[in-house]
VEXNUKE-359471 format. One line per 3 residues: number of its first residue (from 1); their letters; for each residue x, y, z of N, C-alpha, C. Coordinates in steps of 0.1 Angstrom, whole numbers. Layout:
N
NUM> A> X Y Z X Y Z X Y Z ~ ... .
END
This chain:
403
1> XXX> 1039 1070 676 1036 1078 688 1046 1089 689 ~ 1040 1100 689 1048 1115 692 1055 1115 706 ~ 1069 1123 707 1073 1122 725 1063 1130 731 .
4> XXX> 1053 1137 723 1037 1146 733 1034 1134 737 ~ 1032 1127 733 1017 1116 732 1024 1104 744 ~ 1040 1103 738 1044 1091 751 1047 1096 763 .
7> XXX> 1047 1112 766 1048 1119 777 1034 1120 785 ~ 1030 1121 781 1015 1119 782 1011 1104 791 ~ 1016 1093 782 1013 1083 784 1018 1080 798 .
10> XXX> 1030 1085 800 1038 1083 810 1035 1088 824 ~ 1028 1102 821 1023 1110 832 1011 1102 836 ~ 1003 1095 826 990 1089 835 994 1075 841 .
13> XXX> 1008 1068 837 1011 1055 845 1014 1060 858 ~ 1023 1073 854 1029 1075 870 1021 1081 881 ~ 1008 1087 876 995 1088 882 989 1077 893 .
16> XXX> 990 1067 882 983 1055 884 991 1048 896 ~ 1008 1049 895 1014 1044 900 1016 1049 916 ~ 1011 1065 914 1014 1070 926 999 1069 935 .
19> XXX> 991 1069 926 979 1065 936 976 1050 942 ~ 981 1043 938 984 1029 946 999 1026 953 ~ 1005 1041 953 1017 1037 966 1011 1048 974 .
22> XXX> 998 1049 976 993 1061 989 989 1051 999 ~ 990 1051 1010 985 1038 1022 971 1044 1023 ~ 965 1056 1023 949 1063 1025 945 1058 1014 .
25> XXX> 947 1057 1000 942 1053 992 940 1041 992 ~ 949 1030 995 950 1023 999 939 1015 1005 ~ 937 1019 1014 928 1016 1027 913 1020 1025 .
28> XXX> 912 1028 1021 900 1034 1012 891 1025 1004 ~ 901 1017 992 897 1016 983 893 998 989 ~ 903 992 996 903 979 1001 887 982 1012 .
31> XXX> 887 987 1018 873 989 1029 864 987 1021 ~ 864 998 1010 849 997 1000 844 982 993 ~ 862 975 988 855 966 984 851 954 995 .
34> XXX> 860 954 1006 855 945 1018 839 946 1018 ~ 835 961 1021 822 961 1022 811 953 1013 ~ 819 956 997 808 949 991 810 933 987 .
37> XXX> 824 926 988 819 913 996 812 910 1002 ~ 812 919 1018 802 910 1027 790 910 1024 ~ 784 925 1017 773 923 1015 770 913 1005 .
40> XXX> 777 913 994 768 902 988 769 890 997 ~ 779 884 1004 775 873 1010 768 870 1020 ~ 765 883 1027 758 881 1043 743 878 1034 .
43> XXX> 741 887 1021 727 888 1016 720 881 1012 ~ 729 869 1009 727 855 1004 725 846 1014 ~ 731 851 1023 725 838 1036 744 831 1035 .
46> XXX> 754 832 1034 763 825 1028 774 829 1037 ~ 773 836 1046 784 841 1057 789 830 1070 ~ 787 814 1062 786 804 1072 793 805 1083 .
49> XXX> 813 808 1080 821 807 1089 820 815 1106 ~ 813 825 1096 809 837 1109 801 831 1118 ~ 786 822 1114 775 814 1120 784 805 1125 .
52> XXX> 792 799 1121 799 787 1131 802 795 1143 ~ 812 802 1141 820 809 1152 811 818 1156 ~ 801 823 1156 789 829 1169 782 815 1177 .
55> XXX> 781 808 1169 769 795 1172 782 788 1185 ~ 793 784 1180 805 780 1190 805 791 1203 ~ 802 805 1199 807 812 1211 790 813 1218 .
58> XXX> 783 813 1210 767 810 1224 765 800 1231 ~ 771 787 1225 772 774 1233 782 778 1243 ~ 792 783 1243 802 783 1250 797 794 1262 .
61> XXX> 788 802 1262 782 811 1270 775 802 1282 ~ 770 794 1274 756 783 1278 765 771 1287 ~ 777 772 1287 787 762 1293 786 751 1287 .
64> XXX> 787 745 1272 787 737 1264 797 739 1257 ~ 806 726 1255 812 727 1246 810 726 1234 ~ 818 733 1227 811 732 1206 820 723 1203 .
67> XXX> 824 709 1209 828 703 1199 820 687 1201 ~ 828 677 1194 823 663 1195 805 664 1194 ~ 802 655 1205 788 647 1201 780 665 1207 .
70> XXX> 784 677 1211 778 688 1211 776 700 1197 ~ 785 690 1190 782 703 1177 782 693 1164 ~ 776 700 1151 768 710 1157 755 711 1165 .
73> XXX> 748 719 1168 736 719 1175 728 709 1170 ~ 714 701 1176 707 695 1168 704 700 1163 ~ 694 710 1170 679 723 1162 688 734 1157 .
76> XXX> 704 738 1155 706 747 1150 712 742 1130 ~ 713 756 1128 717 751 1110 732 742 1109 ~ 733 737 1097 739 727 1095 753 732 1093 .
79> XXX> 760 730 1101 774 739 1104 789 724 1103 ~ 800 737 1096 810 727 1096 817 725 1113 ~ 830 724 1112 834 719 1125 840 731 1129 .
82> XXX> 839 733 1144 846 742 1147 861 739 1154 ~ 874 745 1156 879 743 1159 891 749 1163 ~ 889 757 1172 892 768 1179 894 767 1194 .
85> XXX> 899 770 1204 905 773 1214 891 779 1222 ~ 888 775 1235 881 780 1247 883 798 1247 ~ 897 803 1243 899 817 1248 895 820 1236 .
88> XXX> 892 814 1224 883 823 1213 868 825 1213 ~ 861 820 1221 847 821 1223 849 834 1231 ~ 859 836 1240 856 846 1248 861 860 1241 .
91> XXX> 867 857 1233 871 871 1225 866 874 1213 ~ 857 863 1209 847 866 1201 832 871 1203 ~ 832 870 1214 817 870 1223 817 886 1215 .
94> XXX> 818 899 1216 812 914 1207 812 912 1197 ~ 816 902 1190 814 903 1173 791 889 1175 ~ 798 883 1186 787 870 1180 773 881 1187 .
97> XXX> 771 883 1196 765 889 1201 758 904 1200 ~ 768 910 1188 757 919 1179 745 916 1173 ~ 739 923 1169 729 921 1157 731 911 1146 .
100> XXX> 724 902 1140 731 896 1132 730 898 1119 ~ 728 911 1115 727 921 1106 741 927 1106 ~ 746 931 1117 759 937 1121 775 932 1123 .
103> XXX> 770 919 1127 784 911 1134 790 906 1121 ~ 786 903 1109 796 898 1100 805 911 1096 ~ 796 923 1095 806 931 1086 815 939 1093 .
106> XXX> 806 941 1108 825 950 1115 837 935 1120 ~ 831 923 1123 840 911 1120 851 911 1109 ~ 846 916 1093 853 915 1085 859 931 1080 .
109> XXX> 857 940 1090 860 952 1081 873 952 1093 ~ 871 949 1106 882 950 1121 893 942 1113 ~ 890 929 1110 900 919 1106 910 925 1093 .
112> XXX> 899 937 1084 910 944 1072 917 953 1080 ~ 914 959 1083 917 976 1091 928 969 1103 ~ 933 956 1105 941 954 1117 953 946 1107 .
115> XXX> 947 942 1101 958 933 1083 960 945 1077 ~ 958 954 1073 966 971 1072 972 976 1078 ~ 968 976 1092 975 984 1100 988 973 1104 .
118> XXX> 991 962 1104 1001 952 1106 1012 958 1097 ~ 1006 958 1081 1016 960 1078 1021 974 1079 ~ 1013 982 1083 1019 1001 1079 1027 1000 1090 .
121> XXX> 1022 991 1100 1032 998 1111 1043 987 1115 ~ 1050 982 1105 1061 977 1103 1074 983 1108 ~ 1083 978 1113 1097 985 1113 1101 994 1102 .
124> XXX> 1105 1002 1103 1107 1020 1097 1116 1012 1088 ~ 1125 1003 1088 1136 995 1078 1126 991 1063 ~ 1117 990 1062 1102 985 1054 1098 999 1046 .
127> XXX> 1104 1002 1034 1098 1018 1031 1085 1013 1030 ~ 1081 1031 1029 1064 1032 1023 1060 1024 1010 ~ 1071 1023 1003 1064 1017 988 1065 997 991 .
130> XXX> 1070 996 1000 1074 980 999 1060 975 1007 ~ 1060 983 1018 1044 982 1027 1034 983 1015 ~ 1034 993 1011 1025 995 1002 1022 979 990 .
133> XXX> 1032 974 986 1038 969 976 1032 947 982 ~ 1031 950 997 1033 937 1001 1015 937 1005 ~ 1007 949 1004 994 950 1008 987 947 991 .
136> XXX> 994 952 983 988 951 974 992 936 966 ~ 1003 931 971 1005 915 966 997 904 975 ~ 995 907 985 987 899 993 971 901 996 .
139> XXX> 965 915 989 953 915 986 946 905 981 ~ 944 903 973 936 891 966 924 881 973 ~ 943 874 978 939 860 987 937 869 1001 .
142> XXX> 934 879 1007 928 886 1016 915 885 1018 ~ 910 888 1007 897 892 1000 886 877 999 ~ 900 869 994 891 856 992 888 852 1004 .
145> XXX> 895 852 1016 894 844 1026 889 854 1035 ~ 885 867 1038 876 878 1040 859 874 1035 ~ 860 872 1019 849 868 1015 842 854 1023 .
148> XXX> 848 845 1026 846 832 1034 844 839 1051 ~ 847 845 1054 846 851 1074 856 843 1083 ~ 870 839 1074 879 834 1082 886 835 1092 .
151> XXX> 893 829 1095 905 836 1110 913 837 1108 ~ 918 832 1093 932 834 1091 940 848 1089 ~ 934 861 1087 942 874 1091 941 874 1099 .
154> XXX> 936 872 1112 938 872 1124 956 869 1123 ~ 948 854 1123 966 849 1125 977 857 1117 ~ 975 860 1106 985 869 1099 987 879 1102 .
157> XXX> 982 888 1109 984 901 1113 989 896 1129 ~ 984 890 1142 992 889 1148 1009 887 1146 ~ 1004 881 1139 1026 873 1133 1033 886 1133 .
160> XXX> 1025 898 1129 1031 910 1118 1035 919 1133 ~ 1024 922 1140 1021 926 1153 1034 927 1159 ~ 1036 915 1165 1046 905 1174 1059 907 1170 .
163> XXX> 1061 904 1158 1072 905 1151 1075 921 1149 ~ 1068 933 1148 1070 949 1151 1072 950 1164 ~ 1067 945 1172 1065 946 1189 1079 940 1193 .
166> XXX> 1086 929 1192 1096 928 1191 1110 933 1189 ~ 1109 936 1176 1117 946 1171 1119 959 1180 ~ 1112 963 1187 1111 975 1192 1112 975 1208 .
169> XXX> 1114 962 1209 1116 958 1224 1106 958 1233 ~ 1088 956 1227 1077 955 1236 1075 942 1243 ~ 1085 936 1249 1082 924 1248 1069 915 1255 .
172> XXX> 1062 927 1264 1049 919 1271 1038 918 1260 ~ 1039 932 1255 1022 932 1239 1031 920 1232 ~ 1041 921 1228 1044 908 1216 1042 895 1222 .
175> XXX> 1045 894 1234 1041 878 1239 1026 878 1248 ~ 1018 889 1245 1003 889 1244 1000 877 1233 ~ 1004 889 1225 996 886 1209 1001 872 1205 .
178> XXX> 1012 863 1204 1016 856 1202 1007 846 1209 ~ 1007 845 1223 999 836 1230 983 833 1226 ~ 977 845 1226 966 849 1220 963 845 1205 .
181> XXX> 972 842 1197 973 832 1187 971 822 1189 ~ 979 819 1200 983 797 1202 967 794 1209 ~ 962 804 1221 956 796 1223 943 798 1218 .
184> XXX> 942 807 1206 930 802 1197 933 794 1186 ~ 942 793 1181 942 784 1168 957 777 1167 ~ 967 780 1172 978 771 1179 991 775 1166 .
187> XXX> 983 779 1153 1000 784 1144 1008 793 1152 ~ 1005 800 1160 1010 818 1163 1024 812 1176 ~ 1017 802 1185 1026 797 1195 1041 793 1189 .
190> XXX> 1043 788 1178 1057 784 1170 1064 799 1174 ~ 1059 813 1173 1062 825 1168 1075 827 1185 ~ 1071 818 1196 1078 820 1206 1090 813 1207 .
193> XXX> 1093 810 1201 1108 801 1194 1116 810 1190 ~ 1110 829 1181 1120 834 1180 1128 847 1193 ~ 1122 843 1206 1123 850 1213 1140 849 1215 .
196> XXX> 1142 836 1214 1161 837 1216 1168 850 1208 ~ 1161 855 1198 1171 863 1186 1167 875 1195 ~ 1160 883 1204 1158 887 1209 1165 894 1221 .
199> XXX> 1173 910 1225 1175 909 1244 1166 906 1250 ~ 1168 908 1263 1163 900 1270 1150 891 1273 ~ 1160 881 1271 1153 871 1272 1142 861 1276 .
202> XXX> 1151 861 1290 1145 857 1305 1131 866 1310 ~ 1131 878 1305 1123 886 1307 1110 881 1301 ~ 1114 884 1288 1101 878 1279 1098 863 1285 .
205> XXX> 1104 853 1283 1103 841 1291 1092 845 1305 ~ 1094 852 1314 1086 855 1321 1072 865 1317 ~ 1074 867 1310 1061 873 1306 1052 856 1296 .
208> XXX> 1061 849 1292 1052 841 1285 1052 829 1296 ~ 1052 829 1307 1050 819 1318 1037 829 1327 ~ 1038 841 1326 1025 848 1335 1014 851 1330 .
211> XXX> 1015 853 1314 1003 860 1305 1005 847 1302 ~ 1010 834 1297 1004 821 1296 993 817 1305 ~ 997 818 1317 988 812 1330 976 820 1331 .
214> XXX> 977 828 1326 965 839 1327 952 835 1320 ~ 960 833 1302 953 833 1294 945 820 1294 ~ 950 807 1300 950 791 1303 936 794 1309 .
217> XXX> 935 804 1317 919 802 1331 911 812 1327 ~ 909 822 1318 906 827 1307 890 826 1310 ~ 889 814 1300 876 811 1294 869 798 1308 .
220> XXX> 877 797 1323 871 798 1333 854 809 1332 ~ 858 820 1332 846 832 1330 831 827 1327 ~ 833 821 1313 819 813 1310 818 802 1311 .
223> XXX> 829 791 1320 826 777 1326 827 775 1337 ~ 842 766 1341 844 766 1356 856 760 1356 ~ 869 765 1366 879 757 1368 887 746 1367 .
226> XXX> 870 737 1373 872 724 1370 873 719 1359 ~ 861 725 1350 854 720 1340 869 724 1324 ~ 879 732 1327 888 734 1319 892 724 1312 .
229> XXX> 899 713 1319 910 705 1310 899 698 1301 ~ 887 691 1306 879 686 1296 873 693 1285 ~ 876 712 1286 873 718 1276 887 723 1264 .
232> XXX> 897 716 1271 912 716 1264 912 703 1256 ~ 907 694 1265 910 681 1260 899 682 1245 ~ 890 679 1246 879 680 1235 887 687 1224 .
235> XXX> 890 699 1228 895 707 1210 908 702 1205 ~ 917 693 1217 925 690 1210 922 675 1202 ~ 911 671 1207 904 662 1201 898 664 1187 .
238> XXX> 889 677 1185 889 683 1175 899 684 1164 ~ 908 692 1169 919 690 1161 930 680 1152 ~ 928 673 1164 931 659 1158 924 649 1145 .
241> XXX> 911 650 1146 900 641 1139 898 651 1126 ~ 900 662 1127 895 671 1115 905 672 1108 ~ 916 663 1104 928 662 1094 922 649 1084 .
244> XXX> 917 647 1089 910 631 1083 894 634 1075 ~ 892 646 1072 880 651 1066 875 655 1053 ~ 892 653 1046 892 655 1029 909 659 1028 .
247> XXX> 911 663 1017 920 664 1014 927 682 1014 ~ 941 681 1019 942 690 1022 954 702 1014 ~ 958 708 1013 966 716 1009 980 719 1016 .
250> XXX> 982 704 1019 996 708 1029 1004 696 1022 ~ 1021 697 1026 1028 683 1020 1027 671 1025 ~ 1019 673 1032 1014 655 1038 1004 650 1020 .
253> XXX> 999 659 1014 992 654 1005 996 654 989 ~ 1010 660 994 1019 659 980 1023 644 972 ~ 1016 646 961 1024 628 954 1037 632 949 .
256> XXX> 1043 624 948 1045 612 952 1046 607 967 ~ 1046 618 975 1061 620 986 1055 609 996 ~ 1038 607 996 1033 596 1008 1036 602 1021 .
259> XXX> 1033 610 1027 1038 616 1044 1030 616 1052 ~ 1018 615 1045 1005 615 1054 1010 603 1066 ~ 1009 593 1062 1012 584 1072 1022 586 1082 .
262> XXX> 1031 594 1081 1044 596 1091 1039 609 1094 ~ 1027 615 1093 1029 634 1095 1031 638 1108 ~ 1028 632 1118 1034 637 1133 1051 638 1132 .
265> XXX> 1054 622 1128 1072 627 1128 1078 635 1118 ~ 1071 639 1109 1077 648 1099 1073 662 1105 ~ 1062 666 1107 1057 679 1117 1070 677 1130 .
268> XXX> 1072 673 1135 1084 670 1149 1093 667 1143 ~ 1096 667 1131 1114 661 1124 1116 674 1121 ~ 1107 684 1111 1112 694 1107 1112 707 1114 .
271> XXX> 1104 707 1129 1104 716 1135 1115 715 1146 ~ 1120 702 1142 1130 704 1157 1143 705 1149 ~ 1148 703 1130 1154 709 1125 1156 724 1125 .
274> XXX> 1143 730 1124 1142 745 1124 1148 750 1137 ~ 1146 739 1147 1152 750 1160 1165 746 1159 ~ 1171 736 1156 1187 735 1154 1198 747 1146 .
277> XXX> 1186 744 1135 1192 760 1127 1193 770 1129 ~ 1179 773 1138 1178 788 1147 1191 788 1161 ~ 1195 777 1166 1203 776 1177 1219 776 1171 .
280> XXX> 1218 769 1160 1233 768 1152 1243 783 1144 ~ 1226 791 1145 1230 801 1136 1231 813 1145 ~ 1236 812 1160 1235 819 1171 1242 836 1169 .
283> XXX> 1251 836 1159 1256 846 1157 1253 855 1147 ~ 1240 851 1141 1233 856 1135 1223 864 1142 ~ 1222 861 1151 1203 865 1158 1202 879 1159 .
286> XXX> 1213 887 1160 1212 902 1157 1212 907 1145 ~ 1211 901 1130 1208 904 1120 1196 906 1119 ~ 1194 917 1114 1179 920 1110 1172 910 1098 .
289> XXX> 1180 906 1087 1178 895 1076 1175 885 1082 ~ 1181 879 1095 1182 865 1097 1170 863 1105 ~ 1167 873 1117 1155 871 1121 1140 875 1111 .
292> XXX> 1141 882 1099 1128 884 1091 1129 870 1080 ~ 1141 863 1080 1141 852 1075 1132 838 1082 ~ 1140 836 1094 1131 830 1103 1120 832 1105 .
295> XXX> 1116 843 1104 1098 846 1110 1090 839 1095 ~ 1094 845 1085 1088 840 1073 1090 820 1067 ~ 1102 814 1070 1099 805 1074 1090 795 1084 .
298> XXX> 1094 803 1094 1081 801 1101 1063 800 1100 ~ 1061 810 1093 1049 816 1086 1045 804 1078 ~ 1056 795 1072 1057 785 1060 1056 776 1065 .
301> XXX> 1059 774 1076 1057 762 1080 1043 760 1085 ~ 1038 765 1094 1025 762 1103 1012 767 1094 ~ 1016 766 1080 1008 769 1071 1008 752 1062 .
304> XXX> 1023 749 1055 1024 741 1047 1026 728 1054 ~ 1030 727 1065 1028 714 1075 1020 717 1082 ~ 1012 721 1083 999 722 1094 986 705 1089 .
307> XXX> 979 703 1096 972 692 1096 961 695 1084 ~ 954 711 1084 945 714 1076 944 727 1065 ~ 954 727 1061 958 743 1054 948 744 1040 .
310> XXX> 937 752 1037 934 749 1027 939 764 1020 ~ 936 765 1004 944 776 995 942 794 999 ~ 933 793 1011 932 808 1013 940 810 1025 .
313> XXX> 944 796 1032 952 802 1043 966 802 1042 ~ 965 806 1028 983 810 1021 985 821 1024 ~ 976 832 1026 977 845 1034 984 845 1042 .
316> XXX> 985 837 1052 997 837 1062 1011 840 1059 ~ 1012 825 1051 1025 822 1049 1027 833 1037 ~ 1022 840 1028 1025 848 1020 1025 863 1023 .
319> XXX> 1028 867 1033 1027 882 1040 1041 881 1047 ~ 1042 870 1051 1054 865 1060 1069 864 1047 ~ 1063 859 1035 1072 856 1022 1078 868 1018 .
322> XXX> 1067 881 1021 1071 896 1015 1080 904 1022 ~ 1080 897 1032 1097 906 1044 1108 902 1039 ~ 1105 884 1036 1120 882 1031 1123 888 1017 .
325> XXX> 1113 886 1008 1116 896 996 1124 909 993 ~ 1119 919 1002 1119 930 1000 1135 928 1008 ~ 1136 922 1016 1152 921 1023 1159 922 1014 .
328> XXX> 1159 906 1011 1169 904 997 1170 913 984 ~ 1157 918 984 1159 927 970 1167 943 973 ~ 1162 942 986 1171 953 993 1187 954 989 .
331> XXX> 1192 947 995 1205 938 992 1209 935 982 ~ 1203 935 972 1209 929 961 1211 916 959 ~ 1202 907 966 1207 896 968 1198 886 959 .
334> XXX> 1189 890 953 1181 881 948 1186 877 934 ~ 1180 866 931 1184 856 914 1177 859 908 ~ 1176 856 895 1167 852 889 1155 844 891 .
337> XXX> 1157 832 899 1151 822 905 1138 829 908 ~ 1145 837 920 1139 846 929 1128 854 924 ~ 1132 861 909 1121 872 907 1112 865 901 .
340> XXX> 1118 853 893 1107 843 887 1096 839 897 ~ 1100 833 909 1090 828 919 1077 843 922 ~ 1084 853 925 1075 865 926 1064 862 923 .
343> XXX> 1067 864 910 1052 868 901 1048 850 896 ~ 1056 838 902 1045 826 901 1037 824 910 ~ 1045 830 919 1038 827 934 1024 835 933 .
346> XXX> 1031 851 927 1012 858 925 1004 851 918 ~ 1011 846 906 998 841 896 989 828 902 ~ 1003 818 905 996 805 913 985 805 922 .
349> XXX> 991 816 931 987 813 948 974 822 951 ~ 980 838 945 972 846 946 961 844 939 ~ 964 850 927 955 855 917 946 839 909 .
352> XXX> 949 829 913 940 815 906 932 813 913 ~ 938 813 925 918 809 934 907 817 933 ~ 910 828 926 900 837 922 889 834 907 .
355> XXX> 880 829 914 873 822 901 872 832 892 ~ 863 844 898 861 851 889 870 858 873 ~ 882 853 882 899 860 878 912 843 870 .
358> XXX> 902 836 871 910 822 867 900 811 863 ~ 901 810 847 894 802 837 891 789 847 ~ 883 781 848 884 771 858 890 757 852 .
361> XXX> 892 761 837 902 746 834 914 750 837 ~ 915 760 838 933 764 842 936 759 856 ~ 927 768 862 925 765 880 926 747 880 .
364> XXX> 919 740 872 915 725 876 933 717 875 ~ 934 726 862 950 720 861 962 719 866 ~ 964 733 873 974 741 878 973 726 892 .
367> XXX> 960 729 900 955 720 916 958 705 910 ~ 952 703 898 953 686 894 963 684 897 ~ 973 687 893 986 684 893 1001 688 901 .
370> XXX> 989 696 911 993 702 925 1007 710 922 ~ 1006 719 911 1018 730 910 1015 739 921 ~ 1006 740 925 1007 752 933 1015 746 949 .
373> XXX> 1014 735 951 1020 730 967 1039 729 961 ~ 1041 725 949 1050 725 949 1059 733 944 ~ 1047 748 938 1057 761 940 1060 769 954 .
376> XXX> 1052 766 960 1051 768 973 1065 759 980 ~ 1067 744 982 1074 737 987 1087 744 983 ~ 1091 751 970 1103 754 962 1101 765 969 .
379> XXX> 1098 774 970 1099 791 977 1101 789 991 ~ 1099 777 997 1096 776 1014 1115 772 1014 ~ 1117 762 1010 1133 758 1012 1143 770 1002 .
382> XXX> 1133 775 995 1145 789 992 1146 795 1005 ~ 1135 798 1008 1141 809 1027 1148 797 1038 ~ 1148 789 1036 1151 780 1045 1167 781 1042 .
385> XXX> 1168 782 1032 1186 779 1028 1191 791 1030 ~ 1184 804 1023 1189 817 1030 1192 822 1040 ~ 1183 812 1048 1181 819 1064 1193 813 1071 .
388> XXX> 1193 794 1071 1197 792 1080 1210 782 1077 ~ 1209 780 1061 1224 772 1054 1230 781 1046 ~ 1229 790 1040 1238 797 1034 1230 812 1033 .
391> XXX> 1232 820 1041 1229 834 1037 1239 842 1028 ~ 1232 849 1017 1237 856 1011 1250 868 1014 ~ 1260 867 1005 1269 875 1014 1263 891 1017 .
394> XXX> 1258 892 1008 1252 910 1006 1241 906 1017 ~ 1240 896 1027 1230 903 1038 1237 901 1049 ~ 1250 894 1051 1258 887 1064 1264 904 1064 .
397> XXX> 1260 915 1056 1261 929 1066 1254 936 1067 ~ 1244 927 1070 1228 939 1072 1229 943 1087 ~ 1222 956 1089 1223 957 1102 1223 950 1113 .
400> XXX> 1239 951 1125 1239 940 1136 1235 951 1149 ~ 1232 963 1147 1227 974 1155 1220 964 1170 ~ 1221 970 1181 1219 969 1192 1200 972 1192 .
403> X> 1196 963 1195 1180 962 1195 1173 971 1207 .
END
């Protein structure tokens, strides 16, 4: 090859390279293909998740609860379990209540366009190419679980939300959105544990004691006062029984380890470790590293101990993995280990559950033999150790700037 021809070559990589670090192009190109997911799935009849959660929020209109011996419907279609929070019927009510021609795809196009905007509007410390860089590594499994009509970018984009809203000292929207998490699907509530790293404190504290109480009587609107706790009680009932419905993608179902049986005290052993470390490491909390450390362990946790995580709700915890990344790499701080995990993590997590994109004896092997929980388990106590037993010296001087 002539230096014409490798000059050449080079101008069309860096083409290529510069049209996927544009956030318009970006967003462009992800909308298009959102769109043509849903359609083929809405077209097929196959948009089930969506049907649960309209069918949950019309019962809940009707003053029925959607769970136990009420769901699913008799006379309606054959629907999995739902399991969601009273204040999500009510905030779902304009998506269920469209056309039903309509409600899957601005459902699924709101849920991309708000998982974009999470990350673009990240703290200014996050260049354009890393944003760029963390949309395009967490695409995939986006898409997959976009293709399904899930909740889980909800959840993930809140986290993202909260955690900018913070940073910037909003602290009423951030302990909105936080709340507004817990009480539809209960991972996002952990996210108020990082309010100590935080000024003022007390303040936020009182915002999550008044926008709590608010949110609690909420879904009052389409029942009745009274009728609340028995519509609290039931979903935590829900919650409870739907761990016991197959097998799950969390470490309770890791062999050898056997934890299923202990999983409440290991969920309460290792979350009240995490606040020790968060409380022990007090003179950290104005590190910018140490709280994007914490958030992303966090992210890892209420994903990988959670009761029912299955492989698309790694989205969470892997958007949450790309702050700590880009820190460390910032810094200078990363291993080898580190860059190794990268691109396992992509191949494993991301890019395998993708049938179309992963041979299915590979896929059968990788899950047989559950590498993927326990590359995951290995990346989760890498930020664990970073954050809260030994942080790197190249980040003990990352910005301690006044918030």
């Amino acid at each position: 090859m002539t230096s014409q021809q490798r000059g050449r070559s080079g101008g069309i990589f860096r083409r290529i390279g510069a049209f996927f670090l544009c956030p318009r192009n970006l967003y462009i190109l992800g909308f298009l293909v959102v769109l043509a997911l849903t359609f083929a799935e809405v077209s097929r009849g196959r948009h089930r998740n969506f049907m649960i959660f309209a069918e949950a929020t019309r019962l809940f209109w009707q003053q029925i609860p959607p769970y136990g011996a009420n769901w699913p419907p008799p006379a309606g279609p054959e629907l999995d379990y739902f399991l969601y929070g009273p204040l999500f019927n009510v905030l779902f009510a304009p998506f269920a209540f469209l056309p039903g021609w309509l409600g899957p795809y601005v459902w699924n196009l709101f849920n991309f366009t708000m998982w974009f905007a999470a990350i673009f509007t990240l703290p200014d410390r996050f260049t354009r190419e890393e944003k760029c860089k963390t949309f395009l590594y967490t695409f995939l499994i986006l898409a997959c679980t976009l293709l399904s009509f899930q909740y889980n970018p909800v959840v993930g984009y809140l986290f993202l939300f909260a955690y900018s809203l913070l940073e910037r000292d909003k602290g009423f929207w951030a302990v909105l959105l936080i709340l507004i998490s817990g009480f539809t699907k209960i991972y996002g509530i952990f996210q108020l544990g990082l309010l100590v790293c935080y000024p003022r404190f007390w303040r936020n504290v009182a915002y999550v004691v008044g926008i709590g109480a608010v949110l609690l009587v909420v879904p009052a609107i389409g029942t009745s006062f009274e009728g609340l706790p028995g519509w609290y009680g039931e979903w935590a009932g829900a919650l409870t029984s739907h761990k016991d419905t197959r097998t799950w993608m969390t470490i309770f179902y890791l062999r050898p380890l056997g934890l299923l049986r202990v999983q409440t005290w290991v969920q309460a052993g290792v979350l009240a470790a995490l606040g020790a470390g968060l409380l022990l490491n007090r003179k950290n909390w104005r590190n910018e590293f140490f709280r994007i450390g914490c958030l992303a362990a966090l992210m890892g946790y209420v994903i990988f101990f959670s009761n029912s995580s299955e492989r698309h709700t790694y989205c969470i915890a892997l958007v949450g993995y790309m702050l700590w990344y880009w820190t460390m790499r910032r810094a200078g701080a990363l291993t080898k280990f580190d860059r190794t995990m990268f691109w396992a993590v992509f191949a494993v997590l991301v890019v395998m559950p993708v049938d179309v994109l992963c041979p299915p004896v590979v896929m059968d092997f990788f899950y047989g033999w559950q590498l993927n929980l326990w590359l995951f388990f290995g990346l989760w106590l890498r930020i664990v150790w970073t954050t809260l037993v030994r942080m790197p010296q190249q980040l003990r001087t990352v910005s301690q700037a006044a918030l």
